[in-house]
C-alpha positions in Angstrom: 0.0 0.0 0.0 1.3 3.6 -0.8 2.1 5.5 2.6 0.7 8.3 0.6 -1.9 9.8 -2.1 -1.4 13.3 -3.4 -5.1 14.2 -4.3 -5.3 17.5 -6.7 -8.3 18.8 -8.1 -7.6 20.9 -12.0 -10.0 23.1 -13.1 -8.2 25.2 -16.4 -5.4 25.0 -14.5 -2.7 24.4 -17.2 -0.7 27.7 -16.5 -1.1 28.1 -12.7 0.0 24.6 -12.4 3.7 24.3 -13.5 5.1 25.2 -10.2 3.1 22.2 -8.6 3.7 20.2 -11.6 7.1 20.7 -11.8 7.3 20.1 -8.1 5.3 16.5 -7.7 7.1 15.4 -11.3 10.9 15.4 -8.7 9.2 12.8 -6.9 10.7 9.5 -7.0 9.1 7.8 -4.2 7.3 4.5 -5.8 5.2 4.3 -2.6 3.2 7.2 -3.0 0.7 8.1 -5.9 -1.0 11.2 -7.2 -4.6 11.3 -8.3 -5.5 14.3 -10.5 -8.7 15.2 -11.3 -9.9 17.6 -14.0 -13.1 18.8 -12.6 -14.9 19.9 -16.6 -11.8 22.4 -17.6 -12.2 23.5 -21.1 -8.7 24.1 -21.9 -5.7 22.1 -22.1 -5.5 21.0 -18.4 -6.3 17.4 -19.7 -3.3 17.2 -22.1 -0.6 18.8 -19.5 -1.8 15.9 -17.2 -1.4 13.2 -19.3 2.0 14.5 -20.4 2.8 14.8 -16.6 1.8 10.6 -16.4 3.7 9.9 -19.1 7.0 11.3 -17.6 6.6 10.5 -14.1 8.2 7.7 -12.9 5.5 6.9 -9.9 2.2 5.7 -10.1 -0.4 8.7 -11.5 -4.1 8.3 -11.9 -5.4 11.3 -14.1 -9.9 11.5 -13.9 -11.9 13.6 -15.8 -15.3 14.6 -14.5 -18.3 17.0 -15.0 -17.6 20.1 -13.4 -18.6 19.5 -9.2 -17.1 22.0 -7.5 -13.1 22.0 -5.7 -15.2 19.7 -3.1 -16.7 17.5 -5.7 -13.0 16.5 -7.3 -11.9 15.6 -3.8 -14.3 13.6 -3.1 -13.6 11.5 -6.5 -9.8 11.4 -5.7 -10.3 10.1 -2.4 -12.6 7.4 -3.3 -9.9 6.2 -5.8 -7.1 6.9 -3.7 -5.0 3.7 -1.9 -2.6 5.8 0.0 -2.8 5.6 4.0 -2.7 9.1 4.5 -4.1 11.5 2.0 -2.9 15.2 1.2 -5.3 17.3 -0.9 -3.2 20.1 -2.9 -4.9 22.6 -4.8 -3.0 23.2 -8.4 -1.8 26.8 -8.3 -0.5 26.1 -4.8 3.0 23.8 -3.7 4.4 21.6 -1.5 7.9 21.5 0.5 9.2 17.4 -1.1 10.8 17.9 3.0 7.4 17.2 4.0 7.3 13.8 2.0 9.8 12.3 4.2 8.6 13.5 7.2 5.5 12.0 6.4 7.0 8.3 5.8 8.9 8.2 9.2 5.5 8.9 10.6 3.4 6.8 8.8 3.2 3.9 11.0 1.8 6.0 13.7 -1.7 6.3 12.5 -2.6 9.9 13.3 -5.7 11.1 12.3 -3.4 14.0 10.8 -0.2 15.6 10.5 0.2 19.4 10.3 2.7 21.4 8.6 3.5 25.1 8.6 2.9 26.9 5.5 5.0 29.9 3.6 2.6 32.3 1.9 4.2 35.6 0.8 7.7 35.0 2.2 6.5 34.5 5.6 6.0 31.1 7.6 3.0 30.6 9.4 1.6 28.1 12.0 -2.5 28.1 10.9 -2.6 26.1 14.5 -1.1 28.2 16.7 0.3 25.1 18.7 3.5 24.3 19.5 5.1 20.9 17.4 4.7 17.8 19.2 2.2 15.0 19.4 -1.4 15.9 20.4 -3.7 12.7 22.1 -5.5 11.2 24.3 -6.6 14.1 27.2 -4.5 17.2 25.0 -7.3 16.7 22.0 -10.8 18.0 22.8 -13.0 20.2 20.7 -12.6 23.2 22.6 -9.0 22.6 21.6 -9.8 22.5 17.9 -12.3 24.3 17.4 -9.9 27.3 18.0 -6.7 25.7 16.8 -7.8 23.4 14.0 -6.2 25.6 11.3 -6.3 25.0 7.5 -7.2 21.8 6.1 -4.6 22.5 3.3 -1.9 22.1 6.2 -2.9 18.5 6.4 -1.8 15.2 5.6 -5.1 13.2 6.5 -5.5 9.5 7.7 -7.4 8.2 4.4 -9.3 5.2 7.3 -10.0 8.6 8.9 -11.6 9.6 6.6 -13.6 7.0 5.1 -14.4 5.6 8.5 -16.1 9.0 10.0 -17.7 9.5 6.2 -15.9 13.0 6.0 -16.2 14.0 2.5 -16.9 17.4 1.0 -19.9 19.6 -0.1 -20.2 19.4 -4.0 -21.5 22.3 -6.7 -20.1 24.1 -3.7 -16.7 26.5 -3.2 -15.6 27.4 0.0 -15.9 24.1 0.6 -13.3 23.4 3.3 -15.0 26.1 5.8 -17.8 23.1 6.9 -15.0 20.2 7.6 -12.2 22.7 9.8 -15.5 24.2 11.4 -18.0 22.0 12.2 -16.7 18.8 11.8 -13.3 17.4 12.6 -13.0 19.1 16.0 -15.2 16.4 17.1 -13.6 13.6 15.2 -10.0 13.9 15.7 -8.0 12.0 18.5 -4.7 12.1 18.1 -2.5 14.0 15.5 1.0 15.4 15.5 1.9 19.3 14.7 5.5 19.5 13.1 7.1 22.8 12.5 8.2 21.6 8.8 6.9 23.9 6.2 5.1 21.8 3.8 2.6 23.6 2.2 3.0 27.0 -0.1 0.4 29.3 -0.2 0.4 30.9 -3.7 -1.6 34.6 -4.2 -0.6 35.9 -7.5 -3.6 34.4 -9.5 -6.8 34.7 -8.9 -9.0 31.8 -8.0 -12.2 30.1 -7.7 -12.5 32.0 -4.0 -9.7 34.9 -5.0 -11.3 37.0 -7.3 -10.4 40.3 -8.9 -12.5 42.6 -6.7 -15.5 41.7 -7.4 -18.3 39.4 -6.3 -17.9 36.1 -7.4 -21.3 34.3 -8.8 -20.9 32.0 -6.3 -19.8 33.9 -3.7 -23.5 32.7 -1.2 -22.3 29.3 -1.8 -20.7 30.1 1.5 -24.3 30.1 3.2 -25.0 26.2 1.3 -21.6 25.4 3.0 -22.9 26.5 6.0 -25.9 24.6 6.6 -24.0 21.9 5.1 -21.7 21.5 8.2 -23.6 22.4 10.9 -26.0 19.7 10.1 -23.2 17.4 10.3 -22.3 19.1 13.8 -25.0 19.3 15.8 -24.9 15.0 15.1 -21.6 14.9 16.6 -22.2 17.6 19.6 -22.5 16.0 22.8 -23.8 18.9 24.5 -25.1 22.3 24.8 -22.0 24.0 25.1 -20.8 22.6 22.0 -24.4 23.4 20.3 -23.5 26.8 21.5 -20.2 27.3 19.7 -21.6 25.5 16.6 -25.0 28.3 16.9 -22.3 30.8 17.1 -20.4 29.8 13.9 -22.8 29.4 12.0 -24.2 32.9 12.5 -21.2 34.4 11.9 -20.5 32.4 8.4 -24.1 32.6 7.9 -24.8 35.6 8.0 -22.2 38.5 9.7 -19.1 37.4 7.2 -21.6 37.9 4.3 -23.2 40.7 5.6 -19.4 42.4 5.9 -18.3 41.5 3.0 -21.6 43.6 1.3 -21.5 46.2 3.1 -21.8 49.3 1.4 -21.9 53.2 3.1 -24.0 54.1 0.6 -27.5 52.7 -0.5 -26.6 50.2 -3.2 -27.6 46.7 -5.4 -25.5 45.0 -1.7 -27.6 46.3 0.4 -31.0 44.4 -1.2 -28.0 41.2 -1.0 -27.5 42.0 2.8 -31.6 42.0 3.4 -32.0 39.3 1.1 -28.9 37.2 3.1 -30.6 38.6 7.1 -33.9 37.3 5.4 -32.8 34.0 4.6 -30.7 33.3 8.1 -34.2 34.0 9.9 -36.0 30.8 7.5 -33.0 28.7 7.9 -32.3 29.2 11.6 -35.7 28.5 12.3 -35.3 25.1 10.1 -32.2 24.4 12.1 -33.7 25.5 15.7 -31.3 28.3 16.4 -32.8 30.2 18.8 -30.1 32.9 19.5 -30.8 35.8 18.0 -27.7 36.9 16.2 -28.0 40.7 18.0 -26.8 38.7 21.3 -24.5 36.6 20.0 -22.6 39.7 18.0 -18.5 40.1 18.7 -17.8 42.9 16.0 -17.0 46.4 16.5 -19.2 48.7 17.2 -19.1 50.5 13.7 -20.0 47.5 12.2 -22.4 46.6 14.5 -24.2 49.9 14.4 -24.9 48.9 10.4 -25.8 45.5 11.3 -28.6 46.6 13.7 -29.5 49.3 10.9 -29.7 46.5 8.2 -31.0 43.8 10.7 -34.5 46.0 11.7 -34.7 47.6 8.0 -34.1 43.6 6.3 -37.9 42.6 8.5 -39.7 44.9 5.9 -39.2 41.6 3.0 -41.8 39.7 3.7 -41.1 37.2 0.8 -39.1 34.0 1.1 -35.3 34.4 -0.5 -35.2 30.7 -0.8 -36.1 30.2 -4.2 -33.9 33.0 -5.0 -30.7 31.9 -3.6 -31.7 28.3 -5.1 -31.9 29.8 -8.1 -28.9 32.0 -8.2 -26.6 28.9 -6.9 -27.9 26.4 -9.6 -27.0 29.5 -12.5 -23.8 29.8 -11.2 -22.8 26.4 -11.6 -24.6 26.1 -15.1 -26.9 23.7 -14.2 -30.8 24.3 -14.8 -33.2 24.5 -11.9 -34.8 21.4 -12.6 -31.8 19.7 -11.6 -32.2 21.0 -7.9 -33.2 17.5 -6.3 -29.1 16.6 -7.8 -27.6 19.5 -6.4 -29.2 19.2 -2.8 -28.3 15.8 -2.6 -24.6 16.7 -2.5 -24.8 19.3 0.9 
């Protein structure tokens, strides 16, 4: 078995990719494999993949799928994937080949995860805060992650893990790690170790599926899909109020105060029918979801920003009409799919 799968998702990818490319084509290491997935590009990605297979000199599985979403070609490399740990690596990103041996001498171990540091413009950062070492037994709780979990692209992740606590991704769905580093894994992981190797490089200079030129991306209120999509999963694994209580917490402010933030507009504007439309919403879904806070008690923003929130918040109870047919219907345009399809789409969150 392969101590490790390198999982990357391509969607027209071919120039922001060399660096990685480049990077996973040094590897020599016949007991790992990389899985590529081309999530529906429509230019050459396809063709600089199979090139890449036909040089390498390990084991490379390339799939081409229907465009799902970054969470959607995950999911399909880690179904295929035979590697004990798994490390998903977005295309115009890197990795550190230091990390790779790292990983092997640890293999055996059977953490849930291992954690690397990450360099992201020149500068080394520790998304966990923690110092390295290995975390078990009484040292992993939930309050301990849910405030030092970190970024999921830091991670080297058991593939049993995985498949064993059915952790996979929302699909037709970006911000898509948000759900898992939030809602989820703080309750599932046991035991991991936190190195202070940086593996994992951060690259800014294009712009993305979630970094965008400035302005709103189509599918910017997938974020709220995302949302729901995790806490659900939470509130499963919660085994009591208090962790009900940070979950309720999170969810309003991914729900509905990052949102509202990110609209916000001094002037009136097209954001501010968004920002009723979004306050709207929250009050149908966190009914469906029995959240009973109200998100005026639970606010931890300055008081500039909450002054606009309360403005927006009283002003956004004069819509009367549902938004969720509206936010259905916006979600299933951005991902080209027609409406008819919605019963595919919901399936997937």
């Amino acid at each position: 078995m392969y101590f490790l799968t390198i999982i990357s998702p391509f969607y027209n990818s071919e120039e922001k990719s060399k660096r990685l490319l480049n990077t996973l084509l040094s590897i020599d290491d016949k007991n790992i494999e990389i899985i590529f997935v081309d999530d529906g590009s429509s230019d050459n990605t396809v063709t600089a993949l199979t090139e890449f297979k036909e040089n390498s000199c390990i084991d490379v599985n390339v799939i081409k799928q229907d465009n799902k979403g970054p969470g959607g070609a995950r999911n399909t490399g880690l179904k295929a994937a035979k590697g004990k740990y798994i490390w998903f690596v977005d295309s115009d990103d890197d990795i550190k080949t230091e990390a790779i041996s790292y990983i092997k001498s640890v293999a055996s171990k059977n953490y849930d995860f291992v954690d690397f540091n990450y360099n992201s413009n020149s500068s080394i950062v520790n998304s966990m805060e923690l110092e390295a070492g290995i975390y078990e037994e009484d040292r992993v709780t939930p309050e301990l992650l849910f405030y030092n979990f970190g970024l999921i692209c830091t991670k080297v992740l058991n593939r049993d893990f995985l498949i064993k606590n059915e952790i996979y991704y929302p699909e037709y769905c970006i911000y898509e790690d948000g759900p898992l580093m939030v809602y989820i894994y703080p309750f599932l992981c046991k035991k991991f170790i936190k190195s202070d190797i940086v593996g994992y490089v951060h690259q800014v200079e294009y712009t993305s599926i979630t970094r965008t030129d400035g302005t709103l991306n189509s599918r910017y209120f997938d974020r709220l899909y995302a949302s729901i999509f995790g806490y659900k999963k939470g509130v499963k694994l919660a085994s009591s109020q208090e962790h009900i209580k940070v979950l309720n917490k999170r969810f309003v402010s991914l729900y509905l105060l990052n949102p509202v933030g990110v609209l916000r507009s001094i002037v009136p504007s097209r954001n501010w029918l968004l920002t009723y439309r979004v306050m709207r919403q929250y009050r149908t879904v966190a009914k469906e979801l029995n959240i009973e806070e109200s998100p005026v008690s639970l606010f931890t923003g300055s008081k500039k920003f909450k002054s606009y929130f309360l403005f927006h918040w009283y002003l956004s109870f004069l819509l009367f009409q549902d938004q969720t047919k509206f936010f259905e219907e916006n979600r299933y345009r951005a991902w080209h799919r027609p409406f008819s399809e919605s019963t595919k789409l919901s399936s997937n969150l």
